[in-house]
PQR file with spaces between the fields and no chain letter, atoms N, CA, C, O and H, PARSE charges and radii, in Angstrom:
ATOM       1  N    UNK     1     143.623   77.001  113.648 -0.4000 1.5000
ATOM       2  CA   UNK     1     144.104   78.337  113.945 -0.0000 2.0000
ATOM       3  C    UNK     1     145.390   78.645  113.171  0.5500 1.7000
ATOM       4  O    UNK     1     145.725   79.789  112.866 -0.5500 1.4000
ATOM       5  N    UNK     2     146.140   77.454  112.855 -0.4000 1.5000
ATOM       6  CA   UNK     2     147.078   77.973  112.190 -0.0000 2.0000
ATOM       7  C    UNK     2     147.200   78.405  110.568  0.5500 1.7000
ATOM       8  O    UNK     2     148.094   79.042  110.013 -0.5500 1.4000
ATOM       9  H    UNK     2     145.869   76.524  113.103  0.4000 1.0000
ATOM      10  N    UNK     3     146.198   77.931  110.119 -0.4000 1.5000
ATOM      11  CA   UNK     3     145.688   78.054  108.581 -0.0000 2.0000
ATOM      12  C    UNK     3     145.598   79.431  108.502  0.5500 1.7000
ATOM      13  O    UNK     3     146.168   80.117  107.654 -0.5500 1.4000
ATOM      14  H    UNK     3     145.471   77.413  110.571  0.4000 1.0000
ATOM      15  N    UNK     4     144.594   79.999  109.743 -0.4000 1.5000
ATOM      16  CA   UNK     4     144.491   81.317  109.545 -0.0000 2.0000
ATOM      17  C    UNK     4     145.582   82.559  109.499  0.5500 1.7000
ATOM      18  O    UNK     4     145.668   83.584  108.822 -0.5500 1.4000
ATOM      19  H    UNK     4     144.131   79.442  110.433  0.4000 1.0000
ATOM      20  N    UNK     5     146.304   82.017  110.457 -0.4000 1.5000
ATOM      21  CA   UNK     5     147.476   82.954  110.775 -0.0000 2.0000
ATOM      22  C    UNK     5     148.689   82.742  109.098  0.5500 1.7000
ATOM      23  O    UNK     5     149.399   83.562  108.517 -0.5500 1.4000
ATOM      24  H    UNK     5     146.234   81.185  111.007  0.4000 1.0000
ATOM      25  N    UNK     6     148.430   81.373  108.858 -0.4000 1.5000
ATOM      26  CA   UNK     6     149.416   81.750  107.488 -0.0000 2.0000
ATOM      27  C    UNK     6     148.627   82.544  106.325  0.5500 1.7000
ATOM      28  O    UNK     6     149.195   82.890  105.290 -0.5500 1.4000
ATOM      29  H    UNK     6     147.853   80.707  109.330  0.4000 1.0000
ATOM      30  N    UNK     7     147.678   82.723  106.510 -0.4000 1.5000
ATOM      31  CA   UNK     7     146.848   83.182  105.386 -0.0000 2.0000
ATOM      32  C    UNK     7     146.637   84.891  105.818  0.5500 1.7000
ATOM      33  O    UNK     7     146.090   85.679  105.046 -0.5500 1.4000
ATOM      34  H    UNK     7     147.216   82.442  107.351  0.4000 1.0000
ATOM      35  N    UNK     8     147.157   85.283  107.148 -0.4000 1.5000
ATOM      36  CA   UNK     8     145.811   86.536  107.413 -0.0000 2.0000
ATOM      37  C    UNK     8     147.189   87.722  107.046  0.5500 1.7000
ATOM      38  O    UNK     8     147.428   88.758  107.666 -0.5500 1.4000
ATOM      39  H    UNK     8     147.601   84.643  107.775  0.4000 1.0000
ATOM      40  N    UNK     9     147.730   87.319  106.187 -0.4000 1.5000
ATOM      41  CA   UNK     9     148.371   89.150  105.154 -0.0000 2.0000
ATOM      42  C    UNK     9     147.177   88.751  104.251  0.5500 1.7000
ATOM      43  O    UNK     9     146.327   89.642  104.236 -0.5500 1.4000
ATOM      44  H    UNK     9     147.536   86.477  105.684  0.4000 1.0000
ATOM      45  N    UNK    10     146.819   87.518  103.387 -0.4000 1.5000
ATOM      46  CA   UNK    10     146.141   87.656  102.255 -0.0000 2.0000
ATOM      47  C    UNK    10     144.996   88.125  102.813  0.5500 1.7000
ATOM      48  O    UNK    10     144.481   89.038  102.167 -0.5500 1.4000
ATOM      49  H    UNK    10     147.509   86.794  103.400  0.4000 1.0000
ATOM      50  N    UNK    11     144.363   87.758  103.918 -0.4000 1.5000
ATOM      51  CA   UNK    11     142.999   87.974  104.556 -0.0000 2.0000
ATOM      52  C    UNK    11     142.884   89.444  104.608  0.5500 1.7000
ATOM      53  O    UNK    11     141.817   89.835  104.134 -0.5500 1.4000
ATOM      54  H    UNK    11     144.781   87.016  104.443  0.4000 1.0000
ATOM      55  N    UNK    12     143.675   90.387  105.048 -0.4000 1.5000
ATOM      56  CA   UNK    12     143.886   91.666  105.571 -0.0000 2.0000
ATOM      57  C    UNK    12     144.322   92.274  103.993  0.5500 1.7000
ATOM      58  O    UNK    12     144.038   93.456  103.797 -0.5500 1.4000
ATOM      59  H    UNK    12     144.541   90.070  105.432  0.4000 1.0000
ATOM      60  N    UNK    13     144.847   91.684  103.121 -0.4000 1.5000
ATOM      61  CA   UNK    13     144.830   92.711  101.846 -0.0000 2.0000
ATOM      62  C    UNK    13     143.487   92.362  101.020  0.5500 1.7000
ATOM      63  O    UNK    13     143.506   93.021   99.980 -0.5500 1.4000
ATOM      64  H    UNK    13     145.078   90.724  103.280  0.4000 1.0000
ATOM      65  N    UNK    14     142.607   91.754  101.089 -0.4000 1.5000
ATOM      66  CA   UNK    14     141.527   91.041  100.568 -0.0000 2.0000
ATOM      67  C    UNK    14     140.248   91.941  101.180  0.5500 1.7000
ATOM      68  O    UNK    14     139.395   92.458  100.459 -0.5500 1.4000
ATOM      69  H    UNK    14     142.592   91.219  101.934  0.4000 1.0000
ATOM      70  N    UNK    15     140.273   92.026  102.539 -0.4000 1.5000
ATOM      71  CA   UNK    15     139.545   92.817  103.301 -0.0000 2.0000
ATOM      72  C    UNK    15     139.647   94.544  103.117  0.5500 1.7000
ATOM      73  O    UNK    15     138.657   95.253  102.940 -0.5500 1.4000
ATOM      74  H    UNK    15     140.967   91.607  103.125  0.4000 1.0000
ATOM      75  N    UNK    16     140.867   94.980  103.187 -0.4000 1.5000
ATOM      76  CA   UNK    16     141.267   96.243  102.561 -0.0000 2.0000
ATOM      77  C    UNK    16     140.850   96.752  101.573  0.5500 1.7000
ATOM      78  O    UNK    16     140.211   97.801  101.498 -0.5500 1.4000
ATOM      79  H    UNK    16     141.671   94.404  103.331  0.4000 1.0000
ATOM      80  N    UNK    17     141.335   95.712  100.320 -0.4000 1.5000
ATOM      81  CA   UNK    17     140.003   96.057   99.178 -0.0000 2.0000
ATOM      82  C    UNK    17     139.002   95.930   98.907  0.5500 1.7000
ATOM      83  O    UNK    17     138.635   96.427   97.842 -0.5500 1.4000
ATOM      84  H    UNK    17     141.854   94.860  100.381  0.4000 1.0000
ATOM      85  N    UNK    18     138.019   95.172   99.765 -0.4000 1.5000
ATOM      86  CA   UNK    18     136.839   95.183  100.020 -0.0000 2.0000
ATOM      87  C    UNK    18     136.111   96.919  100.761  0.5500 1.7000
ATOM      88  O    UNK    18     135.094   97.511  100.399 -0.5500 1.4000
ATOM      89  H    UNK    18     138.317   94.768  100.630  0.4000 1.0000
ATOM      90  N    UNK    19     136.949   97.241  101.678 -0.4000 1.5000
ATOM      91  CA   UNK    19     136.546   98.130  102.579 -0.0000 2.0000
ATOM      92  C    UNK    19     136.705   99.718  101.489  0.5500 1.7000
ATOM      93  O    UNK    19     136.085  100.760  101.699 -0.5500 1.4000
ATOM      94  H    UNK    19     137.775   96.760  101.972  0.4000 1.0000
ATOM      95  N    UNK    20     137.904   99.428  100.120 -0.4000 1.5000
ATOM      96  CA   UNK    20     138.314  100.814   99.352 -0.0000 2.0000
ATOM      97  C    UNK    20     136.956  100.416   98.511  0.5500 1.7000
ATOM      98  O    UNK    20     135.981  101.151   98.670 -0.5500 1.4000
ATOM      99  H    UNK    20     138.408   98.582   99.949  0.4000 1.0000
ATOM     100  N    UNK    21     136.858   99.445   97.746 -0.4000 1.5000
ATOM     101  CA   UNK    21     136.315   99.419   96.796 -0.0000 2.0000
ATOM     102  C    UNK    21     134.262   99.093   96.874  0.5500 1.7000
ATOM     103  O    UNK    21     133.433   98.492   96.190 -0.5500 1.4000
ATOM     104  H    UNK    21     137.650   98.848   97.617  0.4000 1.0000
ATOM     105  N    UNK    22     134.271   99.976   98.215 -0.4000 1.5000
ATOM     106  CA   UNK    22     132.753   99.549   98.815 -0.0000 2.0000
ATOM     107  C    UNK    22     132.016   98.271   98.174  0.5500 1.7000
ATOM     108  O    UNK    22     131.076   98.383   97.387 -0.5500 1.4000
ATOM     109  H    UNK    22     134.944  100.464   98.771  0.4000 1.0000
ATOM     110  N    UNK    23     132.455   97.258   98.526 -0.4000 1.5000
ATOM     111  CA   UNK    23     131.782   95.797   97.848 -0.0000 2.0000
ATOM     112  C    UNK    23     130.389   95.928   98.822  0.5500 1.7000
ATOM     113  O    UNK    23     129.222   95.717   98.494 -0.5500 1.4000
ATOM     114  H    UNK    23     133.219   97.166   99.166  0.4000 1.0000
ATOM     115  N    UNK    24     131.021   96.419  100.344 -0.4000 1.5000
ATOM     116  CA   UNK    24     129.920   95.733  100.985 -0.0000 2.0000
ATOM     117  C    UNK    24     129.145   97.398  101.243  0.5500 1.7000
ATOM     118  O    UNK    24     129.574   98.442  100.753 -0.5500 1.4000
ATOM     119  H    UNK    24     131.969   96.590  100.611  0.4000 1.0000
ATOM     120  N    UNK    25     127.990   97.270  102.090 -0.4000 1.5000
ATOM     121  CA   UNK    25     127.241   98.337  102.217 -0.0000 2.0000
ATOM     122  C    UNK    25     126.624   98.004  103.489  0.5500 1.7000
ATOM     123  O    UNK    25     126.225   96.926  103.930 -0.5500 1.4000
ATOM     124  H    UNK    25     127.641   96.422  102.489  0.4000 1.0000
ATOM     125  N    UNK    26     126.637   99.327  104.041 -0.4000 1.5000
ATOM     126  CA   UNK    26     126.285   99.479  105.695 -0.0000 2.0000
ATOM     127  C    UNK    26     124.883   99.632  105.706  0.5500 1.7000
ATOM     128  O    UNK    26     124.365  100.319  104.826 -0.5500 1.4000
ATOM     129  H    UNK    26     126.961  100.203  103.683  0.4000 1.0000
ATOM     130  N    UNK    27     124.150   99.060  106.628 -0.4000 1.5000
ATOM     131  CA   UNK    27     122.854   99.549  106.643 -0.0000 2.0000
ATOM     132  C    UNK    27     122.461  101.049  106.218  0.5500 1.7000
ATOM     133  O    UNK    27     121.981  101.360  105.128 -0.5500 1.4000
ATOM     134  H    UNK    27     124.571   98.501  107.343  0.4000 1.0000
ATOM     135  N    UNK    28     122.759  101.942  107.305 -0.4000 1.5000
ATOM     136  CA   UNK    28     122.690  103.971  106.364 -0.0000 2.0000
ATOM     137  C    UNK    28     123.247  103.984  105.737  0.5500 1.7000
ATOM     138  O    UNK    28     123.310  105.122  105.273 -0.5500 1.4000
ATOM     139  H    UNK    28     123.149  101.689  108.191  0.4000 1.0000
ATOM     140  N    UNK    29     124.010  103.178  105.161 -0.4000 1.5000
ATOM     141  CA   UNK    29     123.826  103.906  103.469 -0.0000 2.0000
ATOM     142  C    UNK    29     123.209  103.390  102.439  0.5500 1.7000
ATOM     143  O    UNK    29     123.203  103.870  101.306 -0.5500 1.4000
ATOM     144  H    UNK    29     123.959  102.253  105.537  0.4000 1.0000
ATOM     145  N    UNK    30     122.494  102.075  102.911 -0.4000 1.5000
ATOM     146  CA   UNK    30     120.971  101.266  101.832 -0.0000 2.0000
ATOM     147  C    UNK    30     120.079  101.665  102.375  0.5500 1.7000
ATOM     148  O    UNK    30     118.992  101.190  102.044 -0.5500 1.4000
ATOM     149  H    UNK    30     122.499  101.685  103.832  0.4000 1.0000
ATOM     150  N    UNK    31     120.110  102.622  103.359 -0.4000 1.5000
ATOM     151  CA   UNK    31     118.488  103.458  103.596 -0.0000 2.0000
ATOM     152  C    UNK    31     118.604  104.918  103.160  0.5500 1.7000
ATOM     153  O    UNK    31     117.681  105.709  102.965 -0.5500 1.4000
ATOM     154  H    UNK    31     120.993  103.008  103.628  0.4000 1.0000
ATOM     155  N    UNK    32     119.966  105.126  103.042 -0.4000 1.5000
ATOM     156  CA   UNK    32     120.108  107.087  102.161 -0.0000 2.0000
ATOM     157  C    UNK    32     119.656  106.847  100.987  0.5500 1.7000
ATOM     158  O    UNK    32     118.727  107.407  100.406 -0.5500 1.4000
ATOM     159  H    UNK    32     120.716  104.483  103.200  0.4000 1.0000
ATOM     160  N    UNK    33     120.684  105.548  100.447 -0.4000 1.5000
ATOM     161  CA   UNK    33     119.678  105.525   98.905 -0.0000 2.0000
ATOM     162  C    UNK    33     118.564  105.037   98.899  0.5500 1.7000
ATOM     163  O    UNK    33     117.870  105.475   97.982 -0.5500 1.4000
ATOM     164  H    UNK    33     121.439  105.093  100.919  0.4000 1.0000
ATOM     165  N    UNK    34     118.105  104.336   99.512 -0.4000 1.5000
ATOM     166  CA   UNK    34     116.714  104.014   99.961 -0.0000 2.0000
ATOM     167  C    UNK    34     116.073  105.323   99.592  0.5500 1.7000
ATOM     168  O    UNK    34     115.551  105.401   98.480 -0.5500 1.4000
ATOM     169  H    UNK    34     118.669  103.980  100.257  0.4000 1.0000
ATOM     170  N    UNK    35     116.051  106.360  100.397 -0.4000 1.5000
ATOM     171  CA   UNK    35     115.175  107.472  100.833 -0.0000 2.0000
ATOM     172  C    UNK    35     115.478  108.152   99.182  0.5500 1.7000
ATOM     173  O    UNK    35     114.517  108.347   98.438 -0.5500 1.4000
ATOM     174  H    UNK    35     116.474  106.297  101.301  0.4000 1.0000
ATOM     175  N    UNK    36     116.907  108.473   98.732 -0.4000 1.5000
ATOM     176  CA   UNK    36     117.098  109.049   97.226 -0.0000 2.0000
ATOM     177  C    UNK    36     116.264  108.820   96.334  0.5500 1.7000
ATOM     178  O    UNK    36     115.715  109.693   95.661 -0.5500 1.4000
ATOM     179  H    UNK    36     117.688  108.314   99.336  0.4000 1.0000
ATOM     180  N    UNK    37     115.985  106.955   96.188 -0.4000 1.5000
ATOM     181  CA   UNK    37     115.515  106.479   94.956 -0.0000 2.0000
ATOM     182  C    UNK    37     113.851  106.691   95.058  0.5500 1.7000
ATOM     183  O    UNK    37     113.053  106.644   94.122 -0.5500 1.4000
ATOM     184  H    UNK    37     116.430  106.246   96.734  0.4000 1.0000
ATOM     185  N    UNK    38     113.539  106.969   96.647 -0.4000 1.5000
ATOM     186  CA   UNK    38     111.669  107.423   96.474 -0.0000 2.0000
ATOM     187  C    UNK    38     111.658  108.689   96.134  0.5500 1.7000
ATOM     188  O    UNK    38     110.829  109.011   95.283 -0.5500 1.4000
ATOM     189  H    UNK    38     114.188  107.008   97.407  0.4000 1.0000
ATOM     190  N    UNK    39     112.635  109.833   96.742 -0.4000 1.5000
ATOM     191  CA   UNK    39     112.394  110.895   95.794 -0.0000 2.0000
ATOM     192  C    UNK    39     112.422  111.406   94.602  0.5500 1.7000
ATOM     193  O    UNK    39     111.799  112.327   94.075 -0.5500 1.4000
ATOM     194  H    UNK    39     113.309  109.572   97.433  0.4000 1.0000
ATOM     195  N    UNK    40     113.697  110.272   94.037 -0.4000 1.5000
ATOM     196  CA   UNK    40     113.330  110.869   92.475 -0.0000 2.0000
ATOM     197  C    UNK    40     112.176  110.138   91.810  0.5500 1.7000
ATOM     198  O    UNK    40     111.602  110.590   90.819 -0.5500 1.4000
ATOM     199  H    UNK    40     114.204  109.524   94.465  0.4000 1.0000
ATOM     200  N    UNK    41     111.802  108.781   92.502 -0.4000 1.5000
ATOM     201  CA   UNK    41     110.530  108.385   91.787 -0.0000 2.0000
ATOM     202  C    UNK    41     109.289  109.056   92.337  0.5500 1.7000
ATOM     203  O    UNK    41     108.260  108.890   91.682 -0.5500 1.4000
ATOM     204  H    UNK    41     112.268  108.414   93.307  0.4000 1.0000
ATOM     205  N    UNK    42     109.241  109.603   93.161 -0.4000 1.5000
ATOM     206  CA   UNK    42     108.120  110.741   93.477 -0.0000 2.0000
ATOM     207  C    UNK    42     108.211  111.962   92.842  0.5500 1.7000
ATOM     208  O    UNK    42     107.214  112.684   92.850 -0.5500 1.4000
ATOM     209  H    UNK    42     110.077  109.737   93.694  0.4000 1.0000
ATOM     210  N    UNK    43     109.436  112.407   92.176 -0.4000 1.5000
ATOM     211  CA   UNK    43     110.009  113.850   91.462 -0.0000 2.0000
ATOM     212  C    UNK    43     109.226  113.346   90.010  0.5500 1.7000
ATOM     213  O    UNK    43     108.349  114.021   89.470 -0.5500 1.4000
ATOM     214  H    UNK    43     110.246  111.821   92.170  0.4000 1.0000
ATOM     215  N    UNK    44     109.655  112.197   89.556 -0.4000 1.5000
ATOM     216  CA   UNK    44     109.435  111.699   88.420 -0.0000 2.0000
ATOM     217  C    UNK    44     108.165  110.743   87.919  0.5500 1.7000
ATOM     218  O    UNK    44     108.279  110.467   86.725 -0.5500 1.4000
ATOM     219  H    UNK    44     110.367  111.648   89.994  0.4000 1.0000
ATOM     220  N    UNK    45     107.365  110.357   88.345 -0.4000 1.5000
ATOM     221  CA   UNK    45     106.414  109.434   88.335 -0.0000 2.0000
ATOM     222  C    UNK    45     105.426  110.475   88.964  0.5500 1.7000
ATOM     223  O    UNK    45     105.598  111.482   89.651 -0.5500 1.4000
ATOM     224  H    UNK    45     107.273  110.581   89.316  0.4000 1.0000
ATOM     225  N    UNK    46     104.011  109.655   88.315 -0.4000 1.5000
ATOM     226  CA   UNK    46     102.499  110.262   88.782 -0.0000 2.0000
ATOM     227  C    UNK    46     102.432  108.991   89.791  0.5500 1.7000
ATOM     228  O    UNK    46     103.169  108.014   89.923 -0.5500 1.4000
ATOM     229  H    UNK    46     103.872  108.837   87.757  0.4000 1.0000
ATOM     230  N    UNK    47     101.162  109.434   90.494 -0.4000 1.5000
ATOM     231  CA   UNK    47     100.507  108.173   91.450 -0.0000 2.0000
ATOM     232  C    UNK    47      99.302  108.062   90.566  0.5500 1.7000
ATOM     233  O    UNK    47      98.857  108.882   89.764 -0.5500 1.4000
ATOM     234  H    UNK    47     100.563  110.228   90.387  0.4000 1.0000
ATOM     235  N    UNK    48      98.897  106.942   90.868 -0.4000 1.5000
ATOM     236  CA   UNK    48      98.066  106.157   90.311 -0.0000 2.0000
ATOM     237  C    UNK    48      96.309  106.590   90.315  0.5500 1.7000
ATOM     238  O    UNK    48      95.383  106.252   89.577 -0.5500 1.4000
ATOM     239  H    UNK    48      99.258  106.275   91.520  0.4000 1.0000
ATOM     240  N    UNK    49      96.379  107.372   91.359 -0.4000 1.5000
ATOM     241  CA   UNK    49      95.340  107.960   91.852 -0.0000 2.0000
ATOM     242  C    UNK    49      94.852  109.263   90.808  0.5500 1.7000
ATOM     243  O    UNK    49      93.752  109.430   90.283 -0.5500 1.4000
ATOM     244  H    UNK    49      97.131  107.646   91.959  0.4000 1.0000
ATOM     245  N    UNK    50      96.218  110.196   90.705 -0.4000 1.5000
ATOM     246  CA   UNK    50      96.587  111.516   89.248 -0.0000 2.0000
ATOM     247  C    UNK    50      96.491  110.643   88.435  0.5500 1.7000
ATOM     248  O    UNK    50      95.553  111.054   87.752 -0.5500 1.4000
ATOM     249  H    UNK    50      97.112  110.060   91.131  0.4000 1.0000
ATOM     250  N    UNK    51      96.806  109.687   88.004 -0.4000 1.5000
ATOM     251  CA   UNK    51      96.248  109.082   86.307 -0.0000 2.0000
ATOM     252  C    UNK    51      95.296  108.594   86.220  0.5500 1.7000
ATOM     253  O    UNK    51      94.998  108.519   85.028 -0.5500 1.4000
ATOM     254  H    UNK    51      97.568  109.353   88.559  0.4000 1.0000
ATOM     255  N    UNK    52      94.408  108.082   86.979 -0.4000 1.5000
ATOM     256  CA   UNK    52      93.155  107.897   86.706 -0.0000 2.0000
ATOM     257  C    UNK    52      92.394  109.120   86.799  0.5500 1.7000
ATOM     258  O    UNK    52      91.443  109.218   86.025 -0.5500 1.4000
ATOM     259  H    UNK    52      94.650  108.142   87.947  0.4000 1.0000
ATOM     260  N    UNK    53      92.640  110.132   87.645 -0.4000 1.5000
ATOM     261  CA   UNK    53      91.646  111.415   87.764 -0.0000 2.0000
ATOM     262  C    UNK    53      91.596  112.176   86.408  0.5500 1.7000
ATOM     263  O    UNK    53      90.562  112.678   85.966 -0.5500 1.4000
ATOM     264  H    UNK    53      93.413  110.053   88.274  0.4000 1.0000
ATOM     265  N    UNK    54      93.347  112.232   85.510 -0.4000 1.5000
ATOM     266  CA   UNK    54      93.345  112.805   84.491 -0.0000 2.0000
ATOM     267  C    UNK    54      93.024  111.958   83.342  0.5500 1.7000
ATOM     268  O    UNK    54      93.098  112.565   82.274 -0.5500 1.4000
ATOM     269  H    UNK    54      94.187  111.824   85.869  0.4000 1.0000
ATOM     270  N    UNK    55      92.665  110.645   83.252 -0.4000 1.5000
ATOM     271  CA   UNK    55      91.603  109.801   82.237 -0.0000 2.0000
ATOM     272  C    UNK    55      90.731  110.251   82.497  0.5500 1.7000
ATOM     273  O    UNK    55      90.440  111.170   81.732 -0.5500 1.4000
ATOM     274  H    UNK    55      92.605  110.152   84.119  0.4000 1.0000
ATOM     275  N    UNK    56      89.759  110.014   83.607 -0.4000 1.5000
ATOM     276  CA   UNK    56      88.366  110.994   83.517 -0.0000 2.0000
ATOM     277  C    UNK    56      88.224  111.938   83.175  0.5500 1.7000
ATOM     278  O    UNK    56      87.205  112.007   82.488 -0.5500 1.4000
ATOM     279  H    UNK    56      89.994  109.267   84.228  0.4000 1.0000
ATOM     280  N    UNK    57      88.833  113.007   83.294 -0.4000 1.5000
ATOM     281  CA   UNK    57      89.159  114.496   82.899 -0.0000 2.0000
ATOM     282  C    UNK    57      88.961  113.928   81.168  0.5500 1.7000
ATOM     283  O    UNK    57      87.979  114.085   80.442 -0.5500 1.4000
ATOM     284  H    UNK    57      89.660  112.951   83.852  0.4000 1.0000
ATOM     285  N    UNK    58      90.028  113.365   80.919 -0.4000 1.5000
ATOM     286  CA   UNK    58      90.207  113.352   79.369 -0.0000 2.0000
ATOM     287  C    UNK    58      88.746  112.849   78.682  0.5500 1.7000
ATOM     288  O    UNK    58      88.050  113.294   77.770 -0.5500 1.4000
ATOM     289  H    UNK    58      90.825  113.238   81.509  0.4000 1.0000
ATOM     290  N    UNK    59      88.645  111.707   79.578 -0.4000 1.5000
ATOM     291  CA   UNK    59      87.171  111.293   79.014 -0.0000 2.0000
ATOM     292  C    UNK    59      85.622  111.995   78.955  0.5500 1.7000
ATOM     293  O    UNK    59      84.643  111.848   78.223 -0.5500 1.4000
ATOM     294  H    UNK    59      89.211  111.345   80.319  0.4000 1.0000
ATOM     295  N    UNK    60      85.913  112.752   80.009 -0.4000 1.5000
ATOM     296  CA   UNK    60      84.834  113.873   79.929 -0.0000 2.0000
ATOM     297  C    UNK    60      85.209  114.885   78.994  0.5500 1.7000
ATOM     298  O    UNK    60      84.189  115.451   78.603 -0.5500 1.4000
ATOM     299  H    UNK    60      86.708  112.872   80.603  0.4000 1.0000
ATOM     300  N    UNK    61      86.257  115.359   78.463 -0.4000 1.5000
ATOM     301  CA   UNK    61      86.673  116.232   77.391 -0.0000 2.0000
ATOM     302  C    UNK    61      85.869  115.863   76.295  0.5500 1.7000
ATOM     303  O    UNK    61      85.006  116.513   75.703 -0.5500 1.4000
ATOM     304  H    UNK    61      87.086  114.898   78.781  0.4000 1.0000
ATOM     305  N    UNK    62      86.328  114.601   76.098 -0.4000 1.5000
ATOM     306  CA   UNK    62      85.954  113.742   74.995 -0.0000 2.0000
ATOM     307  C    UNK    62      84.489  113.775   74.679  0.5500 1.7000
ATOM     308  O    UNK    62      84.011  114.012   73.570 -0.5500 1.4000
ATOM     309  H    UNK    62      87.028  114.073   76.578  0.4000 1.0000
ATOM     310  N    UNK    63      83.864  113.523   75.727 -0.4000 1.5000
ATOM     311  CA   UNK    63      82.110  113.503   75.513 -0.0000 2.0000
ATOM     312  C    UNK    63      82.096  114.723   75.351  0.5500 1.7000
ATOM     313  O    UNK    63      81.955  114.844   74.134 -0.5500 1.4000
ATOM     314  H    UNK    63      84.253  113.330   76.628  0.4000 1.0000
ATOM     315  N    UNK    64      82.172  116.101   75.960 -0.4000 1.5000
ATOM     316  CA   UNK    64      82.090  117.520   75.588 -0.0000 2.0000
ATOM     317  C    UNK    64      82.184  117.549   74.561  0.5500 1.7000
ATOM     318  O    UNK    64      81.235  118.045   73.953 -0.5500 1.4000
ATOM     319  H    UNK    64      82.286  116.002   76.949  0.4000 1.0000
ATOM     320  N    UNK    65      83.277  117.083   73.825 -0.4000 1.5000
ATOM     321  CA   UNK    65      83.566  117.703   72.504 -0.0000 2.0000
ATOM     322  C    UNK    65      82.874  116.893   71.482  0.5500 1.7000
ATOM     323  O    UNK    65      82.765  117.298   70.324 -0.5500 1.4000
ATOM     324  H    UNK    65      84.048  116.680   74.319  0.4000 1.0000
ATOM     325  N    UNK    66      82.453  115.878   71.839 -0.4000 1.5000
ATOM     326  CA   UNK    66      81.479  115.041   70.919 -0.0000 2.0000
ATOM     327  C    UNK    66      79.865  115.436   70.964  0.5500 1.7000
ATOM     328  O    UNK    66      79.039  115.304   70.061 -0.5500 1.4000
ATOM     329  H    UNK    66      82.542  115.549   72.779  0.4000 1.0000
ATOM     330  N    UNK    67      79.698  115.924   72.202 -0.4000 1.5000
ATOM     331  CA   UNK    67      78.257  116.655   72.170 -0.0000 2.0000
ATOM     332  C    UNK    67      78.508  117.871   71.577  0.5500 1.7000
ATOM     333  O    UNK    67      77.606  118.323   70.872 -0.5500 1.4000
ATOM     334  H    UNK    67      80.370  116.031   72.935  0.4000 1.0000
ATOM     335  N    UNK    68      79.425  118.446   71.687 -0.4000 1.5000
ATOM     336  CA   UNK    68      79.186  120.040   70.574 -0.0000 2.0000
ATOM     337  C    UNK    68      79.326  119.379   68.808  0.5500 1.7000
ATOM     338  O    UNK    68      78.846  120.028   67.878 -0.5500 1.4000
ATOM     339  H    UNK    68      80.157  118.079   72.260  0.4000 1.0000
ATOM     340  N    UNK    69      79.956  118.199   68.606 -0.4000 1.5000
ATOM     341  CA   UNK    69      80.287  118.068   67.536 -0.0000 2.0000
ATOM     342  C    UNK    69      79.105  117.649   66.991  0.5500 1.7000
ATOM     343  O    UNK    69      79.064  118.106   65.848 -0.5500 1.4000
ATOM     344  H    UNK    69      80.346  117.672   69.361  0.4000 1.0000
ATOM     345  N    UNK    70      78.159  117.035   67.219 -0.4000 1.5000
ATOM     346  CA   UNK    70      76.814  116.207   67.062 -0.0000 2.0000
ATOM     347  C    UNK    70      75.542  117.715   66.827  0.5500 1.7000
ATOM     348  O    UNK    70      74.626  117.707   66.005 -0.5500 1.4000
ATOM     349  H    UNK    70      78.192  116.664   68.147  0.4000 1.0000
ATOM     350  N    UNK    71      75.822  118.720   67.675 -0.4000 1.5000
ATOM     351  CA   UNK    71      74.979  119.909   67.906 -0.0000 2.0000
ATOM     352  C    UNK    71      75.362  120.490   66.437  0.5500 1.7000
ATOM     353  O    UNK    71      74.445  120.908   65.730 -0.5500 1.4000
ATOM     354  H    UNK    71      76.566  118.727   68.342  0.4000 1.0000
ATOM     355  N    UNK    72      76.685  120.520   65.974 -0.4000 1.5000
ATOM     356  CA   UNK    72      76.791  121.503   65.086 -0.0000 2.0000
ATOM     357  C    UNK    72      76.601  120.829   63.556  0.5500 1.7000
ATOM     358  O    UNK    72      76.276  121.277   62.457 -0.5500 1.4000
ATOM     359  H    UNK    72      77.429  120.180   66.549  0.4000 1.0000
ATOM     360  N    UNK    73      77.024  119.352   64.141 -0.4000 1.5000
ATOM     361  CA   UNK    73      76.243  118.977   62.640 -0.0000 2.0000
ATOM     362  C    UNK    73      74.875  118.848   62.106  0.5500 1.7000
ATOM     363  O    UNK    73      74.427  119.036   60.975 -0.5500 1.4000
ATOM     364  H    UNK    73      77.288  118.988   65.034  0.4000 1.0000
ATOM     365  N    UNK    74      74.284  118.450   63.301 -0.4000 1.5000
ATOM     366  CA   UNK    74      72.927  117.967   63.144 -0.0000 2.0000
ATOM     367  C    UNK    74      72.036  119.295   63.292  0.5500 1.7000
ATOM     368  O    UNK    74      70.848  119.099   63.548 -0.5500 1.4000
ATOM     369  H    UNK    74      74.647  118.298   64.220  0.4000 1.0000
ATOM     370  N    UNK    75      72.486  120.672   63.157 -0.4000 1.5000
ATOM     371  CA   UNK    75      71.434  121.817   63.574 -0.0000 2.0000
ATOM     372  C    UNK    75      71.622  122.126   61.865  0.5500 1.7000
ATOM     373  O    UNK    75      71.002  123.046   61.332 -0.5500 1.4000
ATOM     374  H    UNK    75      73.451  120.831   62.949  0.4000 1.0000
């Protein structure tokens, strides 16, 4: 107990700048940014589900435009 008591100004200015210089982080506020970082990756990112629907899309383009291309050469 006495170790502590000669030490606790350094303990208490050590802690102080811990508490200015946010080292540590409170639970609500690693779930605000929590909640931030899914919206901008939902703002910014497709789901997986939209990129495969718009490959098919593309890939059916693709055959369309290869069956008109085949029609107009071969007539």
């Amino acid at each position: 107990m006495e170790h502590f008591l000669d030490y606790s100004p350094i303990l208490i200015v050590v802690m102080i700048f811990f508490i200015q210089q946010r080292v540590f982080v409170t639970p609500e506020q690693l779930e605000k940014k929590h909640r931030e970082i899914l919206n901008d990756i939902q703002n910014r990112f497709v789901t997986l589900n939209s990129f495969k629907d718009l490959k098919e899309q593309f890939s059916d383009m693709q055959d369309k435009i290869d069956k008109i291309y085949d029609a107009i050469v071969f007539k």
